[in-house]
N, C-alpha and C positions, 0 to 999 in steps of 0.2 A: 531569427526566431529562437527563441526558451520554451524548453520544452523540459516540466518539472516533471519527474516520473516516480509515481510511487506501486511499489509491487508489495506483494501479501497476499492472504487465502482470502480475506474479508468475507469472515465466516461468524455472524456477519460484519459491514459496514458498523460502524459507530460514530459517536460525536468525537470520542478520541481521536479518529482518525480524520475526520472533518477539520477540529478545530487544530491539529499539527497541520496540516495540509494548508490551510488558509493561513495558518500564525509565518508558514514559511514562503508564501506570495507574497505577503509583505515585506520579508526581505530580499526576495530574489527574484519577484514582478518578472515571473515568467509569463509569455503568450499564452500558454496553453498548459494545463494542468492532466495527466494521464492517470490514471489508477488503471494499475494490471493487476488481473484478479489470476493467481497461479494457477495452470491447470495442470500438473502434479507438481507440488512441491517437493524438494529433497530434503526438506527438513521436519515436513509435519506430517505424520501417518496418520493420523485421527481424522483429517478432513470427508467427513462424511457426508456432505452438503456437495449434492452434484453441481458442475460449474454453473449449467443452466440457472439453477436459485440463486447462487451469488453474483452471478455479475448479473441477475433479473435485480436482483440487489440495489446494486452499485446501480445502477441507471437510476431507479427510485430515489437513490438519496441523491444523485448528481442533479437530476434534473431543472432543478434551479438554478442552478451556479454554471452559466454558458460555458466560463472559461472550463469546467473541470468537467472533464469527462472518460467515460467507464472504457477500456479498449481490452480485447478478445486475443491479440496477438502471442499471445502463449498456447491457448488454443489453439490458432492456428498453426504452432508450430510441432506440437504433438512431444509424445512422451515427457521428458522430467522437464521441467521449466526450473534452468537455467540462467540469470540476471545479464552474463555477457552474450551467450543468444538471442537474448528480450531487446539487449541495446543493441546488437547486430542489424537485429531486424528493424529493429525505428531509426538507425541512420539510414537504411534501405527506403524506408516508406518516407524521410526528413531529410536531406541528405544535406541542405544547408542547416539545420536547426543547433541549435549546442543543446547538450542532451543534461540533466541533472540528477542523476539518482538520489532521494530521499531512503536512509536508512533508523532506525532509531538506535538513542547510545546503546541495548545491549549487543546490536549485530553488529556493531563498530568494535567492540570486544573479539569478535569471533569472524570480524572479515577477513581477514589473512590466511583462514583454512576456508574459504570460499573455493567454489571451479573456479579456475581463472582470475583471481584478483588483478594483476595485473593489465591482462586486455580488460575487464570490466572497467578499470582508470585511464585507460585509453582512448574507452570510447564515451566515457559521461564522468564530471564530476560528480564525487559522492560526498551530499551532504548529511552530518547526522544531524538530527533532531534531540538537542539535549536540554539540560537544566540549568547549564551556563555555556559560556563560549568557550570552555577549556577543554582539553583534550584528555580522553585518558584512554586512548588506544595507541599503540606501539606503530601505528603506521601514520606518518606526518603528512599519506598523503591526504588523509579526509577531512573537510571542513566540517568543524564544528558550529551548530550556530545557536543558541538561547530561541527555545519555542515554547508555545505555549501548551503544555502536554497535561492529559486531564485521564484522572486512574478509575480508568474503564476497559476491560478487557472484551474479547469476542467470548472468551471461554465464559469470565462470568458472565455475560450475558445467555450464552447456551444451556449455562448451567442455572440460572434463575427460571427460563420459558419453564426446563424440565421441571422445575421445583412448583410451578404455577404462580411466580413471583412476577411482581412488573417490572417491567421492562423502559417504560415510559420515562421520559426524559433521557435516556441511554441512547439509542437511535432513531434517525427520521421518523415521524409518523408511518410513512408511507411502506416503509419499513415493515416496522413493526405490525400493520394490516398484512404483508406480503406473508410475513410469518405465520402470521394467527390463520390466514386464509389457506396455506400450505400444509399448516402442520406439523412446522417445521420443529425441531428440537426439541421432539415430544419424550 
């Protein structure tokens, strides 16, 4: 079994994030597609969107696509979420599956000061999500692969709701009602 895993705050979900995630099934026709929604990240202090609304998120826009689906296992493991914790824990829960980390090129810059790089390549290849198939991070061990990446951010998105901008055609519908009905990013 393939087991493609992509982590983030998805704060919230987007098409960007949809359409990398699908662009790289295509090449690497995993079984089963994971988004982990961080439940404290180490990198992002702004996340002001309780987990509950985002991975309520993530299920809304997953709900279509069988193979892809929203998982909570950061949460379940409490305090900072961690990437070689997250693959810990899903060879525990997969214990035959080969694991894939989905990264994008700027965190392929800046994986080498990650916790743990090393066990993190021990237990999942990490592939990034780039512009071409070349490399321009200093570590040979991450594959690079040509995806289809579309420039739409969460921020600008957070930052358009505040401004009372649309939103639409940026993420799922269903989405998008989750937000308006919550309140969210007011």
């Amino acid at each position: 079994m393939k087991i493609l895993v992509f982590g983030g705050t998805y704060d919230p979900i987007h098409i960007g994030h949809l359409l990398s995630a699908e662009s790289l099934c295509e090449i690497l026709e995993p079984d089963l597609v994971l988004f982990v929604p961080s439940a404290v990240s180490p990198h992002k202090n702004s996340v002001r969107t309780s987990f509950e609304n985002r991975f309520k998120m993530l299920e809304l826009a997953l709900e279509s696509f069988p193979k892809f689906r929203a998982s909570n296992i950061e949460q379940t493991l409490g305090g900072i979420s961690y990437t070689y914790q997250t693959l810990e824990k899903l060879h525990e829960n997969y214990p035959q599956a080969k694991l894939f980390w989905a990264i994008g090129e700027d965190n392929a810059k800046s994986f080498d000061r990650w916790k743990n790089p090393d066990k993190i390549l021990e237990l999942a290849e990490v592939v990034v999500m780039s512009r071409s198939d070349s490399s321009n991070s200093q570590n040979e061990n991450l594959k690079f692969y040509k995806t289809r990446l579309v420039d739409v951010s969460s921020t600008e998105i957070r930052e358009r709701v505040k401004a009372g901008k649309s939103i639409r055609f940026l993420i799922p519908p269903k989405v998008e009602e989750f937000i308006q009905a919550k309140g969210l990013y007011q």
